[in-house]
N, C-alpha and C positions, 0 to 999 in steps of 0.2 A: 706297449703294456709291459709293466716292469714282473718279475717272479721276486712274487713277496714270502720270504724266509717261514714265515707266520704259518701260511698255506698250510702247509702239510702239516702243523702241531692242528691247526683244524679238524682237520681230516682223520689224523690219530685221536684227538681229543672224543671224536663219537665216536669212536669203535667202544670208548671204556665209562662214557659217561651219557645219560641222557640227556643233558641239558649243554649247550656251552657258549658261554659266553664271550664276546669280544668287544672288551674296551680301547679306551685311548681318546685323545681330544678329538673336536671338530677337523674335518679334513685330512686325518692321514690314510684313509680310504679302507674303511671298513666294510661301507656296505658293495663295494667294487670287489674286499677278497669274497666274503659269503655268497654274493651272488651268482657265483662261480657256482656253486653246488644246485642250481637252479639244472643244471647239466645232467646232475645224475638222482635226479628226480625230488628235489625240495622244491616244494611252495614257496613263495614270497609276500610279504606285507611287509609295508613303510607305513610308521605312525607319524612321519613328517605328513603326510597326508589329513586333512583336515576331517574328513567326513570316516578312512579306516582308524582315527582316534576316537573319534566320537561312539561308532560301533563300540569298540575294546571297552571305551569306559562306561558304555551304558548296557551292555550285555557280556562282558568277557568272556562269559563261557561259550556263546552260540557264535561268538567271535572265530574261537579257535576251531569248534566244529565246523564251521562251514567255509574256513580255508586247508583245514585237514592236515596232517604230521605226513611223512615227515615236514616241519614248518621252519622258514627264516621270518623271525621279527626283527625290523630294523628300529633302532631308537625308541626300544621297549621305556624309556625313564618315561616316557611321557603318559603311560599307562603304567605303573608300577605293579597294579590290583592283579593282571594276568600273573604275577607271580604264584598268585596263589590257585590259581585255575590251573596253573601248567603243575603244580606241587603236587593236585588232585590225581590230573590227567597220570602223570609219570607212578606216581601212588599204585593206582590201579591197574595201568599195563604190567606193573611188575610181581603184583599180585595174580594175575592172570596168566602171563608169560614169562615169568622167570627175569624177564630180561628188559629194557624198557633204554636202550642206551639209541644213541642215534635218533630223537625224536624231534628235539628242536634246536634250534640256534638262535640265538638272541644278540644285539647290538646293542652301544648305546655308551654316552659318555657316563666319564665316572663321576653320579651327581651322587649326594646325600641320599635322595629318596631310593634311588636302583639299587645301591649297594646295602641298604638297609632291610630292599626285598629280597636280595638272594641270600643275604647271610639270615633271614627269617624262616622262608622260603623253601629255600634250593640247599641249604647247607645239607651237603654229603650227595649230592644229586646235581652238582653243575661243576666244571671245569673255568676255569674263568684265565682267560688268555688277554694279557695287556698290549695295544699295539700302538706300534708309534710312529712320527714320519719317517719316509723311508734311509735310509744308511744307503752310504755312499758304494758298500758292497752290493746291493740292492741296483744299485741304480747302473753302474759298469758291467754287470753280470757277472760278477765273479761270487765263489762259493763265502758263506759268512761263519766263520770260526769263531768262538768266543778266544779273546785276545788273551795271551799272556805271554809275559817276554821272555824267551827261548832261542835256541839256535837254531833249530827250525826256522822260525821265522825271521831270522838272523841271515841266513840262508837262502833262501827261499826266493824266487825272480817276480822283483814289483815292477809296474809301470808309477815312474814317481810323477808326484805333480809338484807342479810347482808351483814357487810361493803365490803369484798373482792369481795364476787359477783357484790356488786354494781360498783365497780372498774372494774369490766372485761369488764362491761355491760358497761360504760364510755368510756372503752378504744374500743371494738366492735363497736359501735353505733349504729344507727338505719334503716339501709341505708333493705331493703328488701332480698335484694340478699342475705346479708347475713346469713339471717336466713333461708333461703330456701336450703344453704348449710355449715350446722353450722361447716363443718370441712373447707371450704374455708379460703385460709390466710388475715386474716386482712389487714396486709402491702400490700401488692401484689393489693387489691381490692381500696386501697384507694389512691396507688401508681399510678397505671392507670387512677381511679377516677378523679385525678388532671393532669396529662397525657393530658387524654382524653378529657374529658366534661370542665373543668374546663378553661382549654386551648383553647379549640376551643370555647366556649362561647362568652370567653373576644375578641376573638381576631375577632370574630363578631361583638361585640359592641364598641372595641375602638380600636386604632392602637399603641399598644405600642410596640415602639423603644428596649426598652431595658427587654427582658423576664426576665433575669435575675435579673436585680431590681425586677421586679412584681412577682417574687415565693421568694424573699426575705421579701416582704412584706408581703405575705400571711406567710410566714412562723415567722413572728418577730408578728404580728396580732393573731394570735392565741393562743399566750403568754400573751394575753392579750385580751382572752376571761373571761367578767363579769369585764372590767374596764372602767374606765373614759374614752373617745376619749379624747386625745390631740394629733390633729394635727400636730401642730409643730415640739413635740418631735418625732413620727413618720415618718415626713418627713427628720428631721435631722439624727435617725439612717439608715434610707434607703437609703439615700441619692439626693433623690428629692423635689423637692418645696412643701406646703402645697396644693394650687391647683391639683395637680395631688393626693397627696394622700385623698383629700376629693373623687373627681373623682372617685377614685377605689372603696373605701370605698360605695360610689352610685353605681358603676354596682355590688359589689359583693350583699347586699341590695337588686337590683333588680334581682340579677337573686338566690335568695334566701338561699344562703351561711350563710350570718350575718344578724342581725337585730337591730337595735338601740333604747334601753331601756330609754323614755326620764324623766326628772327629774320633779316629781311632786312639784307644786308650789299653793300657793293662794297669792291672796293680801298681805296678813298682813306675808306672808312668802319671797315676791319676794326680797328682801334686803339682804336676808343672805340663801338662795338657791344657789346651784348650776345648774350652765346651760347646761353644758356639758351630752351629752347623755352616755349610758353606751354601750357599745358592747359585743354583744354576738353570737356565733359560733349555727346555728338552729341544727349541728349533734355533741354532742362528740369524736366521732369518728374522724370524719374528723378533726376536732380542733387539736386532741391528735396525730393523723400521720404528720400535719405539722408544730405541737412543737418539733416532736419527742423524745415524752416521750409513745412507745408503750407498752412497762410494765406496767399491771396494781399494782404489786405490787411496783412498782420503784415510778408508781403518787402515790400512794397511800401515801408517807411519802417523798415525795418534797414539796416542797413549793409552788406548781401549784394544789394540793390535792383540796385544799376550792375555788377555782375558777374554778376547772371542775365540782367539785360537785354544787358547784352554779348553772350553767349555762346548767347543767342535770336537775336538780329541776324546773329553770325555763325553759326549753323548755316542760317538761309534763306539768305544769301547761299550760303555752301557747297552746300547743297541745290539751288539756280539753275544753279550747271552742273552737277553731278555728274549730277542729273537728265538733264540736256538731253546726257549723254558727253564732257563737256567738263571739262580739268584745270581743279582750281581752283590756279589761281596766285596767291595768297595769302600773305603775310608780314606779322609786326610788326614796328616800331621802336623800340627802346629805348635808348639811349647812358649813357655816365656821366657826363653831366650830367641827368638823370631826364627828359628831351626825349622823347616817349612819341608814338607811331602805333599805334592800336588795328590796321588793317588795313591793310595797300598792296597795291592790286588793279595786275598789269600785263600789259598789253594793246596790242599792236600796238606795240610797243616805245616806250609811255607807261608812266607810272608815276598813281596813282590811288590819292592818299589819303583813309582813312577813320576820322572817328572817332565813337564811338558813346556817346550819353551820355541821361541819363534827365530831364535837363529838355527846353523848350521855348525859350526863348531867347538865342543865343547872337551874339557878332561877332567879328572880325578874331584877335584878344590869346586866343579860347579854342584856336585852332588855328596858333598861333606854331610848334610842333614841325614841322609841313610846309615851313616855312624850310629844314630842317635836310636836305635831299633838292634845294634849288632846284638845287645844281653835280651831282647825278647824272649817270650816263654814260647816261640814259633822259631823253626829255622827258617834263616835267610835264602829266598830263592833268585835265580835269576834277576835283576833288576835294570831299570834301561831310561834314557832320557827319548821321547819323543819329539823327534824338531823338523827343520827344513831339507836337511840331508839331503842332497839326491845320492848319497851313497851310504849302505848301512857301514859302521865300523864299532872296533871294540877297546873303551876305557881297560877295561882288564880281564879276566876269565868271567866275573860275577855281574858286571854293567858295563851294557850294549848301548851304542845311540843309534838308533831305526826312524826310518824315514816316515813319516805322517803317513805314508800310502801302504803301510806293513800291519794299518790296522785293517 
């Protein structure tokens, strides 16, 4: 059993609020952290349950009364109506007792319908905590810091990995199950994965005609995890209009698949920026099963190599604060002169470049593009290349290159 980061913002979450929620996709085991509070005296319901759905939707309110607060509801989207039983419920204890904090917990992925109920709903009355699969700190048991490049961690004694293992760990990903049973087959878990969840999600949220186009598109998308969106061209290999592939593109987005990297900009940059967001897959794993590159020795010297490992880099970093309830403040750079910033971290009104690349040796000439930010209306802070390193070292006092295991 891994110690999930998440836990204890739980745990704090109802001492200050009555309600709280926990999102994130299928499987990266939400109702395993909640269920934990079954310990110190929460009830439980799952509305994957056929017949506790059908109570919820056909009586909500005698629902909640006769499993009693304090309550965990798992997979609340599928009844959305309790939203407003619980709004009643919470309403009135706090009319009664002052205080109404610590009564429920609720689960459930991030569809349309759920998130429509709590900002209805629950607004000012629920905490809502996003979870994701687990990060690789998670998983070795070491403490998880939100990242930024420092001599601290400059400093600081890592166990490195190395490149093939990081490949396996790429091609694996992050998903729980799997490490719960490290001899389980990859293909097989993430074959059903898309099967199952992936499929019935969408097909909750929108009614698409043609399946076969939409696993063509997941599958041509994932080739193009840590790139530029363009629509167009997207729509013209799939062979549907751009509105539907922007369309997809927002449910997979919301129900936590991809995420859209957007393009840092100021004033005196807006003319020669690009505007286009970057895309990137939240699991490796899952990315790598529907590129169908499952080797991790075969990624490893394809030409998809520097875009999985990117987009590994970037979901730990991402996962370093969202974990810890902290915005990730996050942007790329890109201009038209092809001047490229993989990430700009900003922090304490620094700016903090990042770029991520899959060898080991690099100096000065490979991170020329952070020139390109020196007249910011932000000072320049610490800045560092992310690579294969097994040893951290220093381009100059201002950029550091750190080993992939210093996230």
């Amino acid at each position: 059993m891994y110690q999930r980061t998440i836990f204890n913002r739980i745990v704090n979450s109802l001492k200050h609020y009555p309600v709280v929620i926990v999102t994130g996709p299928r499987q990266v085991g939400k109702s395993t952290e909640v269920y934990k509070l079954v310990q110190v005296g929460f009830h439980y319901v799952s509305l994957d349950n056929i017949s506790s759905r059908r109570e919820a939707l056909e009586d909500p309110e005698f629902f909640i009364q006769q499993h009693g607060t304090p309550l965990i509801i798992d997979e609340i989207q599928y009844a959305p109506i309790l939203m407003e039983v619980i709004e009643s419920i919470v309403n009135e204890k706090r009319l009664k007792d002052g205080n109404a904090n610590g009564m429920f917990v609720l689960t459930g992925s991030q569809t349309f319908s759920m998130m429509k109920g709590v900002t209805q709903s629950l607004a000012g009355r629920a905490s809502i905590l996003k979870m994701m699969p687990l990060s690789y700190s998670e998983i070795v048991g070491k403490e998880e810091n939100p990242f930024l490049p420092s001599l601290e961690i400059y400093h600081k004694a890592f166990e490195s990995i190395n490149v093939n293992d990081l490949y396996k760990i790429i091609v694996r990903g992050m998903y729980p199950e799997l490490y719960k049973d490290k001899d389980s087959d990859t293909f097989e878990y993430y074959e059903n994965y898309v099967n199952t969840y992936i499929d019935r999600d969408v097909s909750e949220l929108i009614n698409i005609k043609d399946k076969l186009a939409f696993h063509n598109f997941l599958q041509y998308i994932a080739t193009l995890t840590s790139q530029q969106v363009n629509y167009s061209d997207i729509a013209k290999n799939i062979g549907v209009d751009s509105k539907t592939i922007k369309s997809w593109i927002s449910i997979l987005e919301t129900s936590g698949i991809i995420y859209l990297l957007q393009p840092y900009s100021e004033y005196k940059l807006s003319k020669r920026v690009t505007k286009s967001p970057k895309l990137y897959f939240c699991d490796t794993g899952l990315a790598t099963h529907l590129a169908r590159v499952n080797n991790p020795e075969y990624l490893m010297i394809s030409n998809l190599a520097g875009a999985f490992m990117e987009t590994y880099v970037m979901n730990e970093i991402k996962k370093s604060y969202e974990n810890n309830g902290l915005k990730f403040n996050g942007y790329y750079y890109r201009d038209n002169h092809q001047n490229e910033i993989d990430l700009i971290l900003i922090d304490n009104m620094k700016l903090h470049c990042i770029e991520i690349k899959k060898g080991s040796m690099f100096e000065k000439k490979h991170v020329k593009s952070f020139n390109q930010l020196a007249h910011s209306q932000y000072e320049m802070g610490t800045s560092c290349i992310i690579c294969n390193t097994e040893k951290n070292y220093a381009i100059n006092r201002d950029i550091l290159v750190l080993s992939v295991s210093c996230i």
